[in-house]
N, C-alpha and C positions, 0 to 999 in steps of 0.2 A: 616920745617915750624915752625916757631914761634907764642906764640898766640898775639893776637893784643887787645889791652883795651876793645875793645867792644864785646869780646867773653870772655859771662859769665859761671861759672858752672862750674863741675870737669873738670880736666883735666888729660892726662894719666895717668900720674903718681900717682894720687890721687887712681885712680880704680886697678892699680898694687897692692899698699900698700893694698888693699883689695881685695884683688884676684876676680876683679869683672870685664868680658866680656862686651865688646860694643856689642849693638844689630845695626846690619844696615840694612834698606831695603830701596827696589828702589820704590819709587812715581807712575813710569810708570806702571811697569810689577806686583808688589806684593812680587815680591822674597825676601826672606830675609836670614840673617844669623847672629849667633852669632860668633865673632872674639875674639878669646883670643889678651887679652894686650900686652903678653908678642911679639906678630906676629908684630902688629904697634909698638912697639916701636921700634922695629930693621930699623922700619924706618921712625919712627917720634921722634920728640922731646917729652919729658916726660912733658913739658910743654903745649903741644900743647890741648885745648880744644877739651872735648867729640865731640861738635857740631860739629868741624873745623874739625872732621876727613872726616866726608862728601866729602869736597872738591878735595879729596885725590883719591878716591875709581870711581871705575866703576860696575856697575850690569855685574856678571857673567854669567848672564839669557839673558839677551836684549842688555847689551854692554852700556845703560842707564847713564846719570850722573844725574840724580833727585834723590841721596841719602841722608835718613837722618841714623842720628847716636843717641844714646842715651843710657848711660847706663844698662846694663843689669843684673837687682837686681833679683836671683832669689827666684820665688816665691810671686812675683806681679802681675803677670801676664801681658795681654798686656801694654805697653806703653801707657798711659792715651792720646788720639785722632788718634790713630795709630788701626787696626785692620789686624793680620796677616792673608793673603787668604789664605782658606780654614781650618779656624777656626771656 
């Protein structure tokens, strides 16, 4: 997958050169996980947009595609509108 002009923001390759994990959780269920970079890239393009990895992924919990993606800086804590269940 390539990224398309209207997908803004890092993109893999940006979060490799910083050794920084995507955080992904599913909309439906709550589950979440941190994904090392180095895992999507073996099978995305290093071009390919944080957000756009979404579209890629299935909840491992519910089987779900309502997932977002968004860098995983640690030590910020939650994701600014996001709150991990049972935090």
């Amino acid at each position: 997958m390539t990224a398309t002009r209207n997908e803004t923001g890092p993109r893999l390759a940006d979060l490799a050169r910083q050794d920084v994990p995507v955080a992904a959780w599913c909309r439906d269920c709550g589950h979440h996980r941190v994904l090392p970079v180095a895992s999507l890239l073996s099978r995305m393009d290093g071009r390919t947009a944080v957000v756009a990895v979404a579209r890629r992924l299935r909840c491992s919990s519910c089987n779900g595609r309502a997932i977002e993606t968004r860098p995983h800086y640690a030590g910020l804590g939650v994701v600014a509108g996001h709150r991990w269940h049972g935090d």
